[in-house]
C-alpha positions as CSV (number, residue, x, y, z in Angstrom):
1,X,149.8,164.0,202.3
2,X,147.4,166.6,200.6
3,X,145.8,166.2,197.7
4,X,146.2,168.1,194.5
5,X,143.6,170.4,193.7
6,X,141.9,168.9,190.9
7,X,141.5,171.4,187.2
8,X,137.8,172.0,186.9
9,X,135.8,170.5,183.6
10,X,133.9,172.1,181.3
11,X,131.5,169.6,179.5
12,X,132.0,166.3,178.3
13,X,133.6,167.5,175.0
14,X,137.6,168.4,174.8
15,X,137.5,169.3,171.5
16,X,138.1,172.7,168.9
17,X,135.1,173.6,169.5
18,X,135.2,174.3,173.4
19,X,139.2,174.3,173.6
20,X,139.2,178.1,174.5
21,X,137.2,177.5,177.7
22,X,138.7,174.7,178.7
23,X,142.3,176.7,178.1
24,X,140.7,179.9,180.4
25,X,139.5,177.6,183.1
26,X,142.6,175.8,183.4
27,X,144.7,179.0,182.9
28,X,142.8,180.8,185.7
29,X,143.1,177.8,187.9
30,X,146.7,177.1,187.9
31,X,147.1,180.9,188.6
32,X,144.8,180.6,191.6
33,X,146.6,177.5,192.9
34,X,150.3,177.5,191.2
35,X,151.0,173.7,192.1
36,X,150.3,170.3,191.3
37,X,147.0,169.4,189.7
38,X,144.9,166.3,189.9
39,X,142.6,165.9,186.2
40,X,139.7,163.3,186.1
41,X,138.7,162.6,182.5
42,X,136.9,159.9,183.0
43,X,133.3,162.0,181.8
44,X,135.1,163.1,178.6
45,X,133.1,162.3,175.9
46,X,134.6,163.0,172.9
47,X,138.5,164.1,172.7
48,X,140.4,165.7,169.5
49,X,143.9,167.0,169.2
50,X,142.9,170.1,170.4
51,X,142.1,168.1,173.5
52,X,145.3,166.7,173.6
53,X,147.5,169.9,172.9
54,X,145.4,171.1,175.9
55,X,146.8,168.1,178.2
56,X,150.7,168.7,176.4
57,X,150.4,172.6,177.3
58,X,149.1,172.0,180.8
59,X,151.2,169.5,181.3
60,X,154.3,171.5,180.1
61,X,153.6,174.5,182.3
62,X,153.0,172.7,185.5
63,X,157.0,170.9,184.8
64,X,158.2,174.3,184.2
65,X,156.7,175.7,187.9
66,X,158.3,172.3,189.2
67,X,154.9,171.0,189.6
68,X,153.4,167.0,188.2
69,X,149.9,167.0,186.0
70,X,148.2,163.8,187.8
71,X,145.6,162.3,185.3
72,X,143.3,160.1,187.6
73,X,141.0,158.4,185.0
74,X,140.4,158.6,181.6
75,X,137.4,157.9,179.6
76,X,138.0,155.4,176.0
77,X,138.1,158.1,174.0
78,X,140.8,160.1,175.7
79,X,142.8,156.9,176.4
80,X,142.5,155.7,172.4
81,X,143.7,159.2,171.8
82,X,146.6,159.4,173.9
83,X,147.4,155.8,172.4
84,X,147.5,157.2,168.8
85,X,150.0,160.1,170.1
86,X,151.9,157.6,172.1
87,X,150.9,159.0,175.3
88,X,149.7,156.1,177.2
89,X,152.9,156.5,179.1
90,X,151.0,159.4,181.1
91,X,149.1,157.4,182.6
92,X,149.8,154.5,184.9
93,X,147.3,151.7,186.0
94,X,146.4,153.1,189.0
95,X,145.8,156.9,187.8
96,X,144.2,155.8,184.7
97,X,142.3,152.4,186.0
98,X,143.1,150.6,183.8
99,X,145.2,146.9,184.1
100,X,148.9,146.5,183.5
101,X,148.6,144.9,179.5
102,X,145.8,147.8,179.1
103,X,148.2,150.7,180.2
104,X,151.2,149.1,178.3
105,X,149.5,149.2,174.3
């Protein structure tokens, strides 16, 4: 089984402030590779809602092509976030490393 090429990073911050490079970057690289991505968030830093509508967005055109978003890790700030969208479902215990009780609140 091959992996999924994994969505480059910008910086440690997925926030307003650099959301229009992280959108080019990620727009350019499911172009370049139209399948299933692999994201590792585990250096994010600091994580708004534009963050988030970045993950929904690039989440939602890779189901459209028929293809999965496969978040890996995620730092505390990304997991609280996706927690206060009600998001954690995303992410598993194995992609997201966290344990089972972790994963499930």
């Amino acid at each position: 089984m091959s992996l999924a090429p994994t969505l480059p990073l910008i910086g440690p911050e997925m926030t307003i402030a650099f959301a229009a490079e992280w959108a080019k970057a990620w727009c350019d690289a499911l172009q370049a590779t139209p399948q299933s991505h692999a994201l590792d968030l585990a250096g994010v830093t600091d994580f708004d809602s534009s963050g988030m509508q970045l993950l929904m967005a690039t989440r939602n055109a890779l189901q459209a092509q028929g293809h999965v978003l496969h978040i890996h890790r995620v730092s505390e700030p990304v997991r609280n976030a996706m927690g206060v969208f009600g998001l954690t479902d995303w992410l598993t215990p194995a992609k997201a490393g966290l344990s089972s009780e972790e994963a499930s609140t």
